[in-house]
N, C-alpha and C positions, 0 to 999 in steps of 0.2 A: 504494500500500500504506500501511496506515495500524499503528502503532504503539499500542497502550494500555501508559500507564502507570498504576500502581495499586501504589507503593510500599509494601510492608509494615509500614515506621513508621509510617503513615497507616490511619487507621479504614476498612476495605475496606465499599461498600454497593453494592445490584445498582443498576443502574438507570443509571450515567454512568461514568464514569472519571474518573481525578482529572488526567490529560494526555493525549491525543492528538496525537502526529506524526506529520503527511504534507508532502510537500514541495510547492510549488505557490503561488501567488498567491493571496492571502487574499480576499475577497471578502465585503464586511460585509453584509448583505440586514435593510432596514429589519423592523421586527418587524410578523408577520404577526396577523391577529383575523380574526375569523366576519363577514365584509365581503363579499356576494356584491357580480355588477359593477356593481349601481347604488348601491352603500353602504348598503345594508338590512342587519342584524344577522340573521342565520343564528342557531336556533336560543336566542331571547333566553328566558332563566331556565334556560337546560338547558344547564350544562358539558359533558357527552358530546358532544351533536350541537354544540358551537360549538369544542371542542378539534378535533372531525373533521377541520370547515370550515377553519381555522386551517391543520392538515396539506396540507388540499389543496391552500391558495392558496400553504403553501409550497414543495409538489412543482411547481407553476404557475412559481412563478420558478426554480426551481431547472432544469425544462427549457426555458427562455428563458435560461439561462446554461449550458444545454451540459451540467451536472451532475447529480450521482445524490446519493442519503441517504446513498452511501456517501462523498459530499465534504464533508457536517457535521462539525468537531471542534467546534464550539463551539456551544452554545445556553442562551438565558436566558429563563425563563420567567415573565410578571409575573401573577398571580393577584389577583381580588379579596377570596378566601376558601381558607385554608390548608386548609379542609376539600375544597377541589377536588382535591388531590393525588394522592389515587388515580384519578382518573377523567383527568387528564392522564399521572400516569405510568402508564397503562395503555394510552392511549394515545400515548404517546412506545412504546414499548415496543413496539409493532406497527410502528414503522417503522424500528427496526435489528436487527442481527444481534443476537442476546445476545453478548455480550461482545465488542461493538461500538458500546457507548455512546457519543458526544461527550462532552467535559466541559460538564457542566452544572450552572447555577446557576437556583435556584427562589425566588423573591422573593413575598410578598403587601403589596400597596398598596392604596389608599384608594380608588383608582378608574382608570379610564382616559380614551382621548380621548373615548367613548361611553359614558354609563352603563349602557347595555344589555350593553358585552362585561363578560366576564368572565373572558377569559384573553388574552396576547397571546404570542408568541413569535417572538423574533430569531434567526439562527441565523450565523454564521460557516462560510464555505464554504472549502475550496482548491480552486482549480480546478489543472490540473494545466498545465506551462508547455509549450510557450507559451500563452496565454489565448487560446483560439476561441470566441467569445460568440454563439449564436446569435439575438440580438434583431434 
């Protein structure tokens, strides 16, 4: 079970929470990109189809650790372009519950390991204890 926190003194926005508590072993999963398995760029110029690909290969580790979208409290999103933001949060937004956000943080930088991505996303898991990792 997972807790949202979204304290009143704090500026309330849809789309994340400002804390998520669940109990369980933490589990940091390097940050995913539109990388299909021979490291070709998914989608290159198009944030929609490369945010998809991103999600998928995150649901990819996520059932190689046993876990569900519903073990995310935490995720960070790097962008090459602030104007990508609705097209990832529209896409984040397709894979939790409404108001079952992870806290999240959305960053734009200069570039990544690939100049072709355009988005990258890490995510923080719990898994629940004890830890049964199915890899």
């Amino acid at each position: 079970m997972s807790i949202a926190i979204n304290p009143t003194a704090v500026r309330q926005v849809s789309g994340y929470s400002h804390a998520l508590v669940k109990s369980g072993t933490p589990v940091f999963v390097t940050g995913q990109v539109a990388w299909d398995l021979d490291g070709s760029v998914v989608g290159k110029g198009d944030i929609a189809v490369q945010v998809e690909k991103t999600w998928s290969n995150i649901h990819a580790v996520l059932a190689d650790l046993g876990a569900a979208i519903t073990d995310v409290v935490k995720l960070t999103t790097y962008a090459t372009d602030a104007r990508f933001m609705q097209a990832i949060g529209e896409a984040k937004a397709r894979q939790f519950e409404p108001g079952q956000f992870p806290a999240s943080t959305f960053l734009v930088v200069a570039g990544l390991a690939d100049p072709d991505l355009l988005v990258e996303i890490e995510v923080v898991v719990m898994l629940p204890d004890p830890v049964n990792i199915n890899a």
